[in-house]
C-alpha positions in Angstrom: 114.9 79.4 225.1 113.5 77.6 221.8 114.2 79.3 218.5 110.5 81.1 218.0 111.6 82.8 214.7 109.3 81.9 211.3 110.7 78.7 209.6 111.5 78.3 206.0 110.2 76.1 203.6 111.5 72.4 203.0 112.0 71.0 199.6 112.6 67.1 199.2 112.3 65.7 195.8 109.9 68.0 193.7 107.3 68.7 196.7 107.9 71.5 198.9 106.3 72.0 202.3 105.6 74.9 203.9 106.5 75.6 207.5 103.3 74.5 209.7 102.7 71.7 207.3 102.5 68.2 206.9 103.0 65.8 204.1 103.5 62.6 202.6 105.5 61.7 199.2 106.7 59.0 197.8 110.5 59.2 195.5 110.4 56.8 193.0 114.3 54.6 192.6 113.6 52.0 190.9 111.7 50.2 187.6 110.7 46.4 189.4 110.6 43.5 187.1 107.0 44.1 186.1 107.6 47.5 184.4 106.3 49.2 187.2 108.2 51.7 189.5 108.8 51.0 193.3 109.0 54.2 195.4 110.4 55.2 198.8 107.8 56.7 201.4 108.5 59.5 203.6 106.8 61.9 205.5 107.3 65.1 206.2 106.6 67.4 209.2 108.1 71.4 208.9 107.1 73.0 211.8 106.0 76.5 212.0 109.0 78.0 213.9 112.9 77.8 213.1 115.0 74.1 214.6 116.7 71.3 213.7 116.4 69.0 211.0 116.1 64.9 212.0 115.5 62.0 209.7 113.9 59.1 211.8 114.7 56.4 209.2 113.7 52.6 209.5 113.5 49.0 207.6 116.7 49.9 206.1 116.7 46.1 206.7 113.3 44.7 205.1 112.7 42.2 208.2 113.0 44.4 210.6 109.4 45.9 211.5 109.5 47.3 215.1 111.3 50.6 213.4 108.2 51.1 211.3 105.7 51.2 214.3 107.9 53.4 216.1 108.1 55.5 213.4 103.9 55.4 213.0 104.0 56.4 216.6 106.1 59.1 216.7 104.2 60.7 214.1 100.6 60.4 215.7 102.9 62.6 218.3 104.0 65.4 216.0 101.8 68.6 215.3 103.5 70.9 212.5 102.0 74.0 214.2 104.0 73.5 217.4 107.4 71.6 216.0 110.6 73.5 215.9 112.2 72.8 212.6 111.5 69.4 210.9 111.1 65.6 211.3 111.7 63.9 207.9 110.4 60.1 208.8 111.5 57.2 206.2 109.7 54.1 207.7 110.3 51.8 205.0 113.8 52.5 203.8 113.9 49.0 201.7 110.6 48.7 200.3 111.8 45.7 198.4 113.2 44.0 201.0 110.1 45.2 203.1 107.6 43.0 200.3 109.8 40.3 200.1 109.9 40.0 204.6 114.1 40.2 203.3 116.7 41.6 205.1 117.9 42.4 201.5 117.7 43.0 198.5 116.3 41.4 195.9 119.7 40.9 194.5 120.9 40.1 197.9 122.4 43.1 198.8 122.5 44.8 202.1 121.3 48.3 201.7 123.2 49.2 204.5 126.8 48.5 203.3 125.7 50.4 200.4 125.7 53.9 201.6 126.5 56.4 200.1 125.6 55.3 197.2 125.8 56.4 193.3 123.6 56.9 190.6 124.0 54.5 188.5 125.1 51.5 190.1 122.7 49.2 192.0 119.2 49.0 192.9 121.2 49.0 196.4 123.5 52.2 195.8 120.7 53.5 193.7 118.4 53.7 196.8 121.2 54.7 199.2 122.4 57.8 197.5 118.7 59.4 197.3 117.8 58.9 200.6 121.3 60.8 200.7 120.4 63.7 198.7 117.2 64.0 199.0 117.0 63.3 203.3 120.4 63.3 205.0 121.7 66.2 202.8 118.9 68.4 204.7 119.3 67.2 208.8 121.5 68.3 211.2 120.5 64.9 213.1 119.4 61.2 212.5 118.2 58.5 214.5 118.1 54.8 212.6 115.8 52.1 214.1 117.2 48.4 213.6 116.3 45.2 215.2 118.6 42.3 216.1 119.1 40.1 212.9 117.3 36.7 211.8 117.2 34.7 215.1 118.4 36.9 217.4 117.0 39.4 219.9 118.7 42.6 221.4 117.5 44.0 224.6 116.9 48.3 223.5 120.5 49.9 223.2 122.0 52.8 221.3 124.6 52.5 219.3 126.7 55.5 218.8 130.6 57.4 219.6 130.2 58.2 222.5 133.6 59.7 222.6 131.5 62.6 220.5 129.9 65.0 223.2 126.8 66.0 220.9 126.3 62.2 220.1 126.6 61.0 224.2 124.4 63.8 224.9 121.7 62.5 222.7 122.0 59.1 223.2 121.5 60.0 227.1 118.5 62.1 226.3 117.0 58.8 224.5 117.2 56.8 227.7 118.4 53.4 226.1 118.8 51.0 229.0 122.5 51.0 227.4 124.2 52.9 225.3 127.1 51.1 223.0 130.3 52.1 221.8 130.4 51.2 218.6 132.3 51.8 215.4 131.1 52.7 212.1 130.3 50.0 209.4 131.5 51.0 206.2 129.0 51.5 203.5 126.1 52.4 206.8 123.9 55.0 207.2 125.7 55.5 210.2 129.0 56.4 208.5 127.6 58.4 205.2 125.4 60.5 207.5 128.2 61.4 209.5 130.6 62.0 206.8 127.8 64.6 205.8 128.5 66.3 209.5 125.0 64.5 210.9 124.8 63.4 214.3 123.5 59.8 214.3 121.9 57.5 216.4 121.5 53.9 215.7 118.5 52.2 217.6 118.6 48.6 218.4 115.9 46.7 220.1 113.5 43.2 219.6 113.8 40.9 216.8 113.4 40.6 212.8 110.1 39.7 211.3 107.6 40.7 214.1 106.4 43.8 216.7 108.1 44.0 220.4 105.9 46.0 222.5 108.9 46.7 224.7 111.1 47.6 222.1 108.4 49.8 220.4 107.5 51.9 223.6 111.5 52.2 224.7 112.1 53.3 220.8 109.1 55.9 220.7 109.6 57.8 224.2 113.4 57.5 223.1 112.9 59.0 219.8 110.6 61.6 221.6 112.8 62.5 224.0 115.8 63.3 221.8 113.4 65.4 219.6 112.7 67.4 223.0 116.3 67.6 224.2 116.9 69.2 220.6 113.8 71.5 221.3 112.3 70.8 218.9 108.9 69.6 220.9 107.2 70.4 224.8 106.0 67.0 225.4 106.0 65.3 228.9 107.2 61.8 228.5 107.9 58.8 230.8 111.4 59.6 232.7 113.9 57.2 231.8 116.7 55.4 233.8 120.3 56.7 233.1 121.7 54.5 230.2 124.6 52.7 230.9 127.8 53.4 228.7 129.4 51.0 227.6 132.6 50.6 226.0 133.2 46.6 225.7 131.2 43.6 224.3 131.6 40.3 223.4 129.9 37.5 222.5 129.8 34.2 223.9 130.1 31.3 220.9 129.3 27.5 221.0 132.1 25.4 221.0 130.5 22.3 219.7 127.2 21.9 217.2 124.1 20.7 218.5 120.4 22.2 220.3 121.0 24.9 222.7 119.3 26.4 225.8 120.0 29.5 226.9 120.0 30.1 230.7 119.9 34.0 230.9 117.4 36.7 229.7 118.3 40.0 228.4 119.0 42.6 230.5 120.6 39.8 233.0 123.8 40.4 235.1 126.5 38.0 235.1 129.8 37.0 236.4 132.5 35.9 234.5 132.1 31.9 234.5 128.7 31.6 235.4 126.2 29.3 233.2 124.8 30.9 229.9 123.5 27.6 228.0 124.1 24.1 227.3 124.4 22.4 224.0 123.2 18.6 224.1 122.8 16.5 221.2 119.3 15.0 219.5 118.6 12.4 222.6 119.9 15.5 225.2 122.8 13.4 226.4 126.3 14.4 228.1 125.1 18.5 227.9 128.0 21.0 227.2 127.7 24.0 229.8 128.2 27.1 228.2 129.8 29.9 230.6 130.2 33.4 230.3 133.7 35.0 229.5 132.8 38.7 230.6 131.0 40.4 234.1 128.3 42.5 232.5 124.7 42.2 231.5 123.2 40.3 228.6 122.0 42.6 226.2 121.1 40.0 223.2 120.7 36.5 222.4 120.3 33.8 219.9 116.5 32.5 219.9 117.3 29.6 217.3 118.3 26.2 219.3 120.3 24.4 216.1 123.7 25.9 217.0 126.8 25.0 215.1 130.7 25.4 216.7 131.5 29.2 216.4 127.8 30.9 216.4 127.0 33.1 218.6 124.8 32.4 221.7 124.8 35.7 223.9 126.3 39.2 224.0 127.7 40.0 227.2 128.0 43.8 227.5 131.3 43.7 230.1 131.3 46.2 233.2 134.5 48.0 232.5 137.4 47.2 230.3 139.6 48.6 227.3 138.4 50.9 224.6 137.2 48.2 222.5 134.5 46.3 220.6 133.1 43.0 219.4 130.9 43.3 216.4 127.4 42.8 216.5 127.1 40.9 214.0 125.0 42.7 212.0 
């Protein structure tokens, strides 16, 4: 049965909420060039009865957008007089980067290598350790919306241990078409929220720079759905597929340089040596054919034709296989 007993008040920087309320704030980190001070947004939702604590966090990468209108979604969704504990949403992690349509920085950092973070070091680590203390310190539970990187596309996955029952039985609640096994990054969000004894869900889906109405939808009813498997919400939702676990990826890479077409969409099945691309040069002459080294499905792919030897073309989520993992190259 869900926890009816009164909830307490949440405090996150110097604004506290009382349980049954909503509000916005925004935690200032950092003086810009032009005097003025950049601030990180968040929102927060304490519900009138006693729950868990999730951070829905997104844009930790500036580029990466679809995150954001999950985020907006999933909060059009959420009434403090009937949640069960509280929902502290970050939809813009990287403001800067955000402004700038960066991945980064302005100094070209990646705010997620920088985690946890210090006082006084960078704008990066700056940022990163008060989304620490003031967010991650407080939750129980995290879910972290990402999109492929610059050029590429990923078909909606989880990323996560799934060799931790709490985390598997999340990632199954959020009805990903797969969920990955993937290690931690040092210096991610992933990691330091962890460390902090968080459960944490990274969310992967769509491409940089622009909404995926796929992506957006699988993210929100995921999101959703976790928050109900916690309890934490009543809501009837679409029913998902089982995900598929998956412990093995690779990618397939380009052997020479030239203009690529890929041959398979996401979400495709194929056998080891079938066609994946070619690579032809400028007049299209004497094509390479590009096969696949694993049985699985596709679950991203480069969009970008100019290819050089070694880049990465399409990651092959394989069927069955060792314990192991090819980064995603994030």
């Amino acid at each position: 049965m869900p926890d009816t007993r009164r909830n307490e008040k949440i405090t996150v920087g110097n604004v506290t909420v009382q349980p049954g309320r909503k509000k916005r704030i925004e935690l200032p980190f950092a003086k810009v060039a032009t005097g003025s001070e950049e601030s990180l947004p968040l929102a927060i939702i304490n519900g009138r009865a006693s729950g868990p604590h999730v951070w829905i966090s997104a844009a930790i990468h500036g580029d990466e957008l679809n995150g954001i209108e999950i985020v907006r979604r999933v909060l059009r969704e959420l009434d403090a007089k009937s949640l069960r504990g509280a929902v502290i949403a970050a939809p813009i992690v990287n403001p800067l980067g955000f402004m700038l349509e960066s991945r980064y920085l302005p100094d070209r950092r990646d705010l997620n290598r920088a985690f946890p973070g210090s006082k006084r070091g960078s704008t990066a680590s700056r940022l990163a350790h008060l989304f620490m203390d003031e967010v991650v310190s407080q939750c129980s539970v995290g879910i972290d919306l990402h999109t492929a990187t610059n050029h590429r596309t990923n078909i909606p996955q989880i990323r996560a241990d799934v060799d931790d029952r709490a985390t598997l039985r999340l990632a199954r609640a959020f009805g990903a078409p797969f969920t990955i096994n993937a290690k931690e990054r040092r210096g991610s969000l992933r990691q330091a929220g962890t460390e902090m004894g968080a459960t944490v869900l990274v969310y992967e889906a769509g491409e940089a720079h622009r909404f995926n109405d796929r992506a957006i939808k699988a993210g929100t009813n995921g999101v959703l759905r976790t928050l109900r498997a916690l309890k934490m919400i009543d809501a009837r939702l679409p029913r998902a597929r089982p995900t598929r676990v998956i412990r093995r990826t690779r990618w397939v890479r380009a052997r020479r340089g030239g203009l690529a077409e890929i041959e398979v969409r996401l979400g495709d099945h194929v056998e080891k040596g079938d066609i994946v691309a070619s690579i032809s040069d400028a007049f299209g002459s004497k094509p390479t054919r590009v096969k696949a080294n694993e049985t699985g499905w596709v679950i991203a792919k480069a969009l970008r034709p100019l290819v050089h030897s070694g880049d990465a073309l399409v990651h092959i989520a394989a069927e069955s296989g060792p314990d192991q993992d090819e980064p995603a190259e994030r």
